[in-house]
C-alpha positions as CSV (number, residue, x, y, z in Angstrom):
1,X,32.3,-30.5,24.9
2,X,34.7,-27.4,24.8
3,X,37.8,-27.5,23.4
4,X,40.7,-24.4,24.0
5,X,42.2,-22.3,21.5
6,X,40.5,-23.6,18.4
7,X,40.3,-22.2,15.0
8,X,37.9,-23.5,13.4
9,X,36.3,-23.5,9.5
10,X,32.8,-22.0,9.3
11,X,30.3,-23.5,6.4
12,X,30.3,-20.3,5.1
13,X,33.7,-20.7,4.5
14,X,35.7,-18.0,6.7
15,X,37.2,-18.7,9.8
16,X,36.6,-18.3,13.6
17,X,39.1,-18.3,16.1
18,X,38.2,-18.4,19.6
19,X,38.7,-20.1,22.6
20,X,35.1,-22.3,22.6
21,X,33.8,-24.4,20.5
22,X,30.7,-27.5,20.1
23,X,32.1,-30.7,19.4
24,X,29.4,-33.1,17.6
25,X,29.6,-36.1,17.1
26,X,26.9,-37.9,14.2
27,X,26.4,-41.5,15.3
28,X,25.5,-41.7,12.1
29,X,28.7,-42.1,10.1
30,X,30.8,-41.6,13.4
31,X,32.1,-37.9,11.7
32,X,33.3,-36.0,14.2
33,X,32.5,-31.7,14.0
34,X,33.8,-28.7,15.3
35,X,31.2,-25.9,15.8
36,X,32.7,-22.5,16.8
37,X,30.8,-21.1,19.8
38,X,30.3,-17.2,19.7
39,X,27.9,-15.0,22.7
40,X,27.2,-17.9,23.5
41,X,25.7,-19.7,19.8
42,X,26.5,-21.4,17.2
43,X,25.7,-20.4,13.7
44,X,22.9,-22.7,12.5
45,X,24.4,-22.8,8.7
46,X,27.7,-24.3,10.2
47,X,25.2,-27.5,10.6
48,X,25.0,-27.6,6.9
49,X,28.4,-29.6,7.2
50,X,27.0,-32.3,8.7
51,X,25.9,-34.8,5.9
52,X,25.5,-38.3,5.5
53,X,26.3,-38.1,1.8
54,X,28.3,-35.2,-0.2
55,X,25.2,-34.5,-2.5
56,X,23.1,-34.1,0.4
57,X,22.0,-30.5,1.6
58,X,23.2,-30.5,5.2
59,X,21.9,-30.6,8.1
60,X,19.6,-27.5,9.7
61,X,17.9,-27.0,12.8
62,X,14.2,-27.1,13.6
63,X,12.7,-24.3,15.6
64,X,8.8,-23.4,15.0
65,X,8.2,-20.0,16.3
66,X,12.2,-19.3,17.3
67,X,11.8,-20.3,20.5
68,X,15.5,-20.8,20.8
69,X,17.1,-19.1,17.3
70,X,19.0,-15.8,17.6
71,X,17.9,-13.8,14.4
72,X,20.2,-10.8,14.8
73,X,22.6,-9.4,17.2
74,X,21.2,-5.8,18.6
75,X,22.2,-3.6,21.6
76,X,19.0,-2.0,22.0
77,X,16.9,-3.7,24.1
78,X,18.5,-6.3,26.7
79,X,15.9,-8.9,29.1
80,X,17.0,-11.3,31.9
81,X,13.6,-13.1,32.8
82,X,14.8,-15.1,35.1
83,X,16.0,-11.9,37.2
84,X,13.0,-10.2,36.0
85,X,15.8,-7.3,34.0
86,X,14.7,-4.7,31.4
87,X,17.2,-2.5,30.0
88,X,17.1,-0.2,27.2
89,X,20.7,0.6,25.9
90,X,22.0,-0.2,29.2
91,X,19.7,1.7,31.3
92,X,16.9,-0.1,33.3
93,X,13.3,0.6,32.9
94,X,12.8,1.5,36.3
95,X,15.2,4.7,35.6
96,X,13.7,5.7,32.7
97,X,10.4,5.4,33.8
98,X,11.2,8.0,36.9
99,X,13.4,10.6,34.9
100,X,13.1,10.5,32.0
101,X,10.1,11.3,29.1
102,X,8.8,9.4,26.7
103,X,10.3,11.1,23.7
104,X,13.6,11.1,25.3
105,X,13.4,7.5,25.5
106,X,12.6,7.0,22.1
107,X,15.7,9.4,21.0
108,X,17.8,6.6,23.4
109,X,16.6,3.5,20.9
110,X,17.1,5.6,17.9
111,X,20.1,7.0,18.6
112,X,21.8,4.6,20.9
113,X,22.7,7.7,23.7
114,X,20.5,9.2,26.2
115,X,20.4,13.4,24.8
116,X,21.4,16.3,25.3
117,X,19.4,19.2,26.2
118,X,20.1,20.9,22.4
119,X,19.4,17.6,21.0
120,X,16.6,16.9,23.0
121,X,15.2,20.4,22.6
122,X,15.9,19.6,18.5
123,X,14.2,16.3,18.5
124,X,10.8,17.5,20.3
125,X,10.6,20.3,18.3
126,X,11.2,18.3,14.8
127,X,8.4,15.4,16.3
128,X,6.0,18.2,17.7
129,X,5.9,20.0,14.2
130,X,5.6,16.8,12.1
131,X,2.4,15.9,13.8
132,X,-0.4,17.1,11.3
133,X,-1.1,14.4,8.5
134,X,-2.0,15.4,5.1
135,X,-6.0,15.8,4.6
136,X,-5.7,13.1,1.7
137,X,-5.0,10.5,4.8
138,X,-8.5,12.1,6.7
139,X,-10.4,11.2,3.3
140,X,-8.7,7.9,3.6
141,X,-10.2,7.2,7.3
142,X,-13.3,8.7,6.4
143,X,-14.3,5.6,3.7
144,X,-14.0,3.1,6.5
145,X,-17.2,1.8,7.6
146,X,-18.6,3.1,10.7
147,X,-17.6,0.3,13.0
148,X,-14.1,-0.5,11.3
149,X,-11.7,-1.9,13.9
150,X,-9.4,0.9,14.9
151,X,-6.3,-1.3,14.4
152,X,-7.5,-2.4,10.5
153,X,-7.9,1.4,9.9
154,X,-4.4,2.6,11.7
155,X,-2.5,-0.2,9.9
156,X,-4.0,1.5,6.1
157,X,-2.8,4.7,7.3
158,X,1.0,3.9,8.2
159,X,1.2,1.4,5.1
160,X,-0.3,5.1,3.2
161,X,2.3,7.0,4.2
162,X,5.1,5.0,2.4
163,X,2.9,6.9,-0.8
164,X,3.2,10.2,0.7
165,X,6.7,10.4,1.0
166,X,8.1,8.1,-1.7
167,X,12.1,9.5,-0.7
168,X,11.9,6.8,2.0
169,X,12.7,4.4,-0.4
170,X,16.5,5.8,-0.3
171,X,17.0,3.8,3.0
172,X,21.0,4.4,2.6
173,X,20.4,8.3,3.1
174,X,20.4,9.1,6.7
175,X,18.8,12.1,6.6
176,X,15.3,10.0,5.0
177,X,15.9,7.9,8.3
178,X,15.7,10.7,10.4
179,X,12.5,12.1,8.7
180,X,11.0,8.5,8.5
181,X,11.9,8.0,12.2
182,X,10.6,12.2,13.3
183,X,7.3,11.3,10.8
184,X,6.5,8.1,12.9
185,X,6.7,9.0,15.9
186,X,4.6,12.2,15.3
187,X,1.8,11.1,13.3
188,X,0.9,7.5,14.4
189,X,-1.0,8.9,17.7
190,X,-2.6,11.6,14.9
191,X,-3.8,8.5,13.2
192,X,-4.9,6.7,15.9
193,X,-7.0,9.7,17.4
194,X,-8.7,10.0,14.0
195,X,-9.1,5.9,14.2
196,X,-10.9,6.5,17.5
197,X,-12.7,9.4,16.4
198,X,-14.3,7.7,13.3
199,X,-15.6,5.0,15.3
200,X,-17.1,7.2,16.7
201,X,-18.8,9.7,14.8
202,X,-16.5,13.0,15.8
203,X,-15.3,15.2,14.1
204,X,-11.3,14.7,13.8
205,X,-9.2,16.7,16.0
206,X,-6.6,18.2,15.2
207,X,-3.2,18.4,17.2
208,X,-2.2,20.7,19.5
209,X,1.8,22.0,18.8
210,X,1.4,23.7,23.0
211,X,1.0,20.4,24.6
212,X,3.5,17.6,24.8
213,X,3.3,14.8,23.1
214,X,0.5,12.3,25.8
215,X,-1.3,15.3,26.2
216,X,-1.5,15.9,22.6
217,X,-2.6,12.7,21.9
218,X,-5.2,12.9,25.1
219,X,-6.1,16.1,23.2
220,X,-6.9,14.9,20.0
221,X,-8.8,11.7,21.5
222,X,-11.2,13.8,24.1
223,X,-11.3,17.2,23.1
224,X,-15.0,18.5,22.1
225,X,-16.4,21.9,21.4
226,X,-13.2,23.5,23.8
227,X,-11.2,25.6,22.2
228,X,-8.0,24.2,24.1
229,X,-7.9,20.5,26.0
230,X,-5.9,19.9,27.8
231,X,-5.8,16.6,30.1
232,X,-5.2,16.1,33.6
233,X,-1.6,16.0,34.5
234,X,-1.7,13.2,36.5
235,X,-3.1,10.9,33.6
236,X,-0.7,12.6,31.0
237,X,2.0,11.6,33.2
238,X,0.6,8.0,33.4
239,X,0.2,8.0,29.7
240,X,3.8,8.8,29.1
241,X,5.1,6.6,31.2
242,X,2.7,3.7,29.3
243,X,4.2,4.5,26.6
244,X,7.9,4.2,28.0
245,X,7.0,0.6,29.2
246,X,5.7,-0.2,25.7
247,X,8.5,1.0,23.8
248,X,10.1,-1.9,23.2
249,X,10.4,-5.3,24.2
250,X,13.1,-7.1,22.2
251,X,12.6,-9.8,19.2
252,X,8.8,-10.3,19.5
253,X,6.3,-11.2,16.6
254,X,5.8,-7.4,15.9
255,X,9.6,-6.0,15.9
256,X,10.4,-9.6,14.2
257,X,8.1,-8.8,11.5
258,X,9.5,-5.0,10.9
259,X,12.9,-6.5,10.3
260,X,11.7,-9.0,8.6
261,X,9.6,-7.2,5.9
262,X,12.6,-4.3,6.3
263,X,15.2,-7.2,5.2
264,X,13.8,-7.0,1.5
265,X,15.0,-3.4,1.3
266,X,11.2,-1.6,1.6
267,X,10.4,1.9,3.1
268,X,10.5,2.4,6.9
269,X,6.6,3.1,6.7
270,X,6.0,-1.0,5.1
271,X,8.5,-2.4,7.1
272,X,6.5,-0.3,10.6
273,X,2.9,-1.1,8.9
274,X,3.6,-5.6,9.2
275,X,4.7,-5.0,13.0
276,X,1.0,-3.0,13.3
277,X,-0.3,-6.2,11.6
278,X,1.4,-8.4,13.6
279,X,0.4,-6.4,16.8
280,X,-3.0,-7.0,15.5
281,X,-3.2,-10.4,16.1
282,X,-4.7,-11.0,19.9
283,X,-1.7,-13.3,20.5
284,X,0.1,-10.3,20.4
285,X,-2.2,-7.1,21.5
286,X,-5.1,-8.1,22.8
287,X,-3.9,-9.3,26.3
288,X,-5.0,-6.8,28.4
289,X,-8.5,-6.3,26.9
290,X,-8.4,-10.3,27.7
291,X,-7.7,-9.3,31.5
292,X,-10.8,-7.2,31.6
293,X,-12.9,-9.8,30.6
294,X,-11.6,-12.5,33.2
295,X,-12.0,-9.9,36.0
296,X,-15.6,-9.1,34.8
297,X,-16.4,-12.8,35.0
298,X,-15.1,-12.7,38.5
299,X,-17.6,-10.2,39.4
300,X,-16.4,-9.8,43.3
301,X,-13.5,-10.2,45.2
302,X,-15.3,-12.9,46.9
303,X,-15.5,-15.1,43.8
304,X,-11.3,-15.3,43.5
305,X,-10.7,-18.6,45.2
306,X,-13.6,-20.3,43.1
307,X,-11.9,-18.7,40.3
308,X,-8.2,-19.7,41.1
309,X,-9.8,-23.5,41.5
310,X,-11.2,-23.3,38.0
311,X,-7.9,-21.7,36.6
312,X,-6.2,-25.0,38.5
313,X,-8.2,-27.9,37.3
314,X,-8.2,-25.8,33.9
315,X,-11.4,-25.1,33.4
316,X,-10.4,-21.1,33.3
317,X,-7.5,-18.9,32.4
318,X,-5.3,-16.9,34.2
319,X,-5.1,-13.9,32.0
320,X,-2.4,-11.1,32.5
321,X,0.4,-13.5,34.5
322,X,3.3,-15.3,33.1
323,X,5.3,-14.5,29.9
324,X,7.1,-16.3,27.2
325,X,10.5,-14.0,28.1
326,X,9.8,-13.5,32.4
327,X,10.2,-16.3,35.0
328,X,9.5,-13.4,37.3
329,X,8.1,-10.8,38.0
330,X,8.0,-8.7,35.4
331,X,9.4,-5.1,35.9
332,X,6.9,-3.4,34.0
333,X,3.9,-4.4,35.9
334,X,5.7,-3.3,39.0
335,X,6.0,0.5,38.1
336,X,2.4,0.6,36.4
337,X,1.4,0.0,39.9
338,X,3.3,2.5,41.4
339,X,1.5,5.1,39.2
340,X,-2.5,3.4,39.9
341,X,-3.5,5.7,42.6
342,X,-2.7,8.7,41.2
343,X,-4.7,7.8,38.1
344,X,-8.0,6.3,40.4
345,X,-7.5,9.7,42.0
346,X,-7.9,11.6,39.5
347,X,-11.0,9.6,37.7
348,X,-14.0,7.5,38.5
349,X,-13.1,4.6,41.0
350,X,-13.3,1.2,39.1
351,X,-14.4,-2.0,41.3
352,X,-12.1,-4.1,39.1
353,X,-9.1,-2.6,41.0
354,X,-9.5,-4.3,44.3
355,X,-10.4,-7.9,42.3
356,X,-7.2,-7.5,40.6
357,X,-5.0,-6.7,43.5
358,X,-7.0,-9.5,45.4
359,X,-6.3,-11.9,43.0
360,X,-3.2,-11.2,42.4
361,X,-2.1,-11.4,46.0
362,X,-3.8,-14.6,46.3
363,X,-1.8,-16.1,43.1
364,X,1.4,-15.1,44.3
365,X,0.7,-16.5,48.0
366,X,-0.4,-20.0,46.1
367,X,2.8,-22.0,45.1
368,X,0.9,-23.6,42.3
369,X,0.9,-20.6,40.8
370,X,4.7,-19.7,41.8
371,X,5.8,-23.0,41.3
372,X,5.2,-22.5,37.7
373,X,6.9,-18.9,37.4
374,X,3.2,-17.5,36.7
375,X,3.7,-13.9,38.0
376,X,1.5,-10.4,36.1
377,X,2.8,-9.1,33.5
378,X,2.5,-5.6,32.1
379,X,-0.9,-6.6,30.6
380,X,-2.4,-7.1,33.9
381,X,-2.7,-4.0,35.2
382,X,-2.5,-1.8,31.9
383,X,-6.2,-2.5,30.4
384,X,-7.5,-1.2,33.8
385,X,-5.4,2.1,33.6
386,X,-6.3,2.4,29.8
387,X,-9.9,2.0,31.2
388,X,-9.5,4.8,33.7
389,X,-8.8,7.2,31.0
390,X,-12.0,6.4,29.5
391,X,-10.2,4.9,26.4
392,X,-12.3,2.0,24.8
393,X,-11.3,-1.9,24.8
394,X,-10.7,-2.2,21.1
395,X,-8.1,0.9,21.1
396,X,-5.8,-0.7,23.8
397,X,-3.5,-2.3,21.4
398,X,-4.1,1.2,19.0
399,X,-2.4,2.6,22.0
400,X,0.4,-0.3,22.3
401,X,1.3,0.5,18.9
402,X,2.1,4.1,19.4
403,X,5.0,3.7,21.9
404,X,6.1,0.5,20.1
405,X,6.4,2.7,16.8
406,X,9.7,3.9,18.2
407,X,10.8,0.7,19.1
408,X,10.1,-0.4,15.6
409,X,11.9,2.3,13.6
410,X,15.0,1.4,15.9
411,X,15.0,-2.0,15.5
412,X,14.4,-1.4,11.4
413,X,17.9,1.3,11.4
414,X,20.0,-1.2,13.5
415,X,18.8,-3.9,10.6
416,X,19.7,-1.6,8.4
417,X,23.5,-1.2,9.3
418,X,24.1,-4.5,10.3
419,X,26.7,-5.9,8.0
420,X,25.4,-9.6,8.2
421,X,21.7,-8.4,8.0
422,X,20.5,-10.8,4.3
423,X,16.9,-10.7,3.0
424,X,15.1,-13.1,5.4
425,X,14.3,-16.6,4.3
426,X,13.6,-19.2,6.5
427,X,14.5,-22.7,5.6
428,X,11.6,-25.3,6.4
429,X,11.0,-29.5,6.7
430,X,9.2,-30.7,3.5
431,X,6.8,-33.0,4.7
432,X,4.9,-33.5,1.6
433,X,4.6,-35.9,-1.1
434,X,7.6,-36.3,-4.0
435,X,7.7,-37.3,-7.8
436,X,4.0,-38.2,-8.1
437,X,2.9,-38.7,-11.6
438,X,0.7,-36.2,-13.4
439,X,-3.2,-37.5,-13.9
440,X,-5.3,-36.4,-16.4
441,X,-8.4,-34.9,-15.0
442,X,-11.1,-37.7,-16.2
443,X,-8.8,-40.7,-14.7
444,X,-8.8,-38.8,-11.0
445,X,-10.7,-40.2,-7.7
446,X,-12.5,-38.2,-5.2
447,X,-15.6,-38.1,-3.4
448,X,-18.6,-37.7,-5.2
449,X,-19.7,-34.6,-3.2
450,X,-17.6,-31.5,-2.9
451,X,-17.1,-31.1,0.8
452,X,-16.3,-27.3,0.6
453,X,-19.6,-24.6,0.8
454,X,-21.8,-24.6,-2.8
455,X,-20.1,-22.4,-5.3
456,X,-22.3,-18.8,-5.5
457,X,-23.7,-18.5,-8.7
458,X,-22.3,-14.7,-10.1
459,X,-24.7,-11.9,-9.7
460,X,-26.5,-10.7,-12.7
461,X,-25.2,-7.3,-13.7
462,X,-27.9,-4.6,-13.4
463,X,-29.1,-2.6,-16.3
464,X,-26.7,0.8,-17.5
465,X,-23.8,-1.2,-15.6
């Protein structure tokens, strides 16, 4: 219930005053409790009041996976999914997607404002000349195996560059910031063209200071015995705007790592190197190269109702549609179509087009599928535009993390000045077993057979080693 004008004693022992507030009531000893309501929470330590006895601990609240926890406050990135809304600083995708570039975008995260020509003119040209890595970080790619997973091999390289520039450490200077933020953005597509390019078996290219910054990184991906590449403008253009819809996405796993590992104080490079790890995970990344795979399996257009049965009565997957943030449709996957034919004009036509749009007009005309707010997402139609630039299946979420990294160093400097922001440490449920008494190891029961695979007997060393 509400109450007006209250003013109210936090757990933490200040005071809110407001005109909301949670009143709880614990059937347990009848206590009555006054929680102050703020933005529309309540601060999960003012549970810790709640006790059934003084010596207890207090109360907390149970939430695997912060499905309904608020970690921080931030005014980068806002989403409505029911309205299917996503705003960056206050602008909507849709506009920055149409006039704006990608690089101007990420100056908006960073720097809270959209720029000004000098300061966008300054920005570029600090980003374009921080591109090149140093040749110790080549040597570094080059003792991966042959078939190392560009992802495993890009996540080494950002964690290495916390060694290269140990003045990030000094995370209260703001000019480090700046460097850390200009360093990121430059050299992760560097990094990830020399991922791609170890895979397979090229020699690394270098970057290109005349091209902007998707060409560049188009450049160092494709470019063979030219002396100059320089890509199509059409898929440039689609790049960049890729890389605007990745940018960032609010508190998921990846951004909720950075702040995390940033909470303990640690270098902008370790803090961006966990959200590459957490983008990793194909929970997180992998969803579009997950939509390939189902539309293979389709085959033809005229296999999509059989398909949609299967997906009903469970059997299969609908890859690519719903979201844990969208009940709608979800504004991303809307302007990645707008820019499809001008990429399938300007490559090889791809069959798996026409079986996505079939089957996605057939979900969205079958109310079991509406009914449930399944709708595509941006992975649905991303994979097949990744694939139209000829860029392999395990470097789409390489590519993912290359927008995100702006995302990323924003969310880490908003962390950073946040006067509430603490070292994160997540309380948990102990569900284990208390007080037991020590046994000596002669007196203790077991099965007779280990369970676990038979213990390797060690190698003998060779002879000289």
């Amino acid at each position: 219930m509400a109450t007006e004008e209250s003013s109210t004693a936090t757990a933490d022992g200040g005071v809110a005053t407001g005109s909301e507030s949670l009143t709880v009531t614990d059937n347990r000893t009848g206590k009555t409790y006054e929680l102050p309501i703020a933005d529309n929470t309540i601060r999960g330590l003012d549970l810790r009041q709640i006790k059934v006895k003084e010596d207890e601990f207090g109360m907390l609240s149970y939430d695997p996976a912060f499905t309904n926890t608020a970690s921080c406050r931030s005014s980068i990135t806002f989403i409505d999914g029911e309205a299917g809304i996503l705003e960056h600083r206050g602008y909507s995708i849709e506009q920055l997607c149409e006039r704006s570039t990608y690089l101007e975008v990420a100056y908006l995260l960073i720097f809270g404002e959209l720029p000004t020509q000098p300061q966008l003119d300054r920005w570029v040209f600090d980003i374009t000349h921080h591109t090149y890595v140093h040749e110790d970080l080549k040597h570094l790619f080059q003792g991966f195996r042959y078939d190392a997973h560009p992802m495993g091999m890009l996540l080494s390289g950002i964690g290495a560059l916390s060694t290269f520039y140990p003045d990030a450490k000094q995370t209260e200077d703001p000019e480090e910031r700046y460097m850390a933020a200009v360093r990121l953005i430059a050299k992760v597509p560097t990094l990830a063209a020399f991922s791609y390019r170890h895979n397979m078996g090229f020699p690394y290219a270098y970057p290109d200071n005349d091209l902007n910054y998707s060409e560049n990184f188009l450049s160092m991906m494709f470019k063979k015995t030219e002396a100059k590449h320089r890509p199509k403008e059409a898929l440039s253009k689609a790049l960049d705007v890729l890389f605007i819809l990745h940018a960032d996405h609010e508190q998921n796993c990846s951004t909720n790592a950075v702040r995390g590992v940033g909470s303990s104080d640690v270098d902008p490079y370790s803090a961006v190197a966990a959200g590459v790890a957490a983008l990793y995970g194909p929970l997180h990344g992998g969803a579009n190269e997950a939509v390939l795979r189902m539309l293979r399996r389709i085959e033809s257009v005229d296999n999509i109702p059989g398909f949609l049965e299967k997906v009903k009565a469970r059997e299969e997957k609908l890859m690519g549609f719903g979201h844990r943030v969208y009940k709608n449709y979800d504004p991303r996957a809307r302007i990645i179509q707008q820019h499809m034919d001008e990429v399938f004009e300007a490559t090889e036509y791809n069959p798996l087009v026409e079986i996505a749009r079939e089957l996605e007009k057939r979900a969205l005309d079958d109310d079991f599928f509406t009914s449930r707010k399944l709708y595509p997402n941006v992975d649905f139609y991303s994979g097949i535009i990744y694939e139209a630039l000829e860029i392999p299946t395990n470097m789409f979420t390489v590519i993912f993390a290359i927008p995100r990294t702006a995302g990323w160093i924003s969310q880490w400097m908003e962390m950073k000045d946040d006067p509430e922001q603490k070292i994160a440490r997540p309380r948990q449920v102990y569900t284990g077993a208390r007080e037991r008494e020590y046994v000596a190891i002669d007196d203790r029961e077991g099965p007779e057979k280990i369970t676990g695979p038979p213990a390797k007997r060690p190698k003998r060393p060779r002879r000289g080693a």
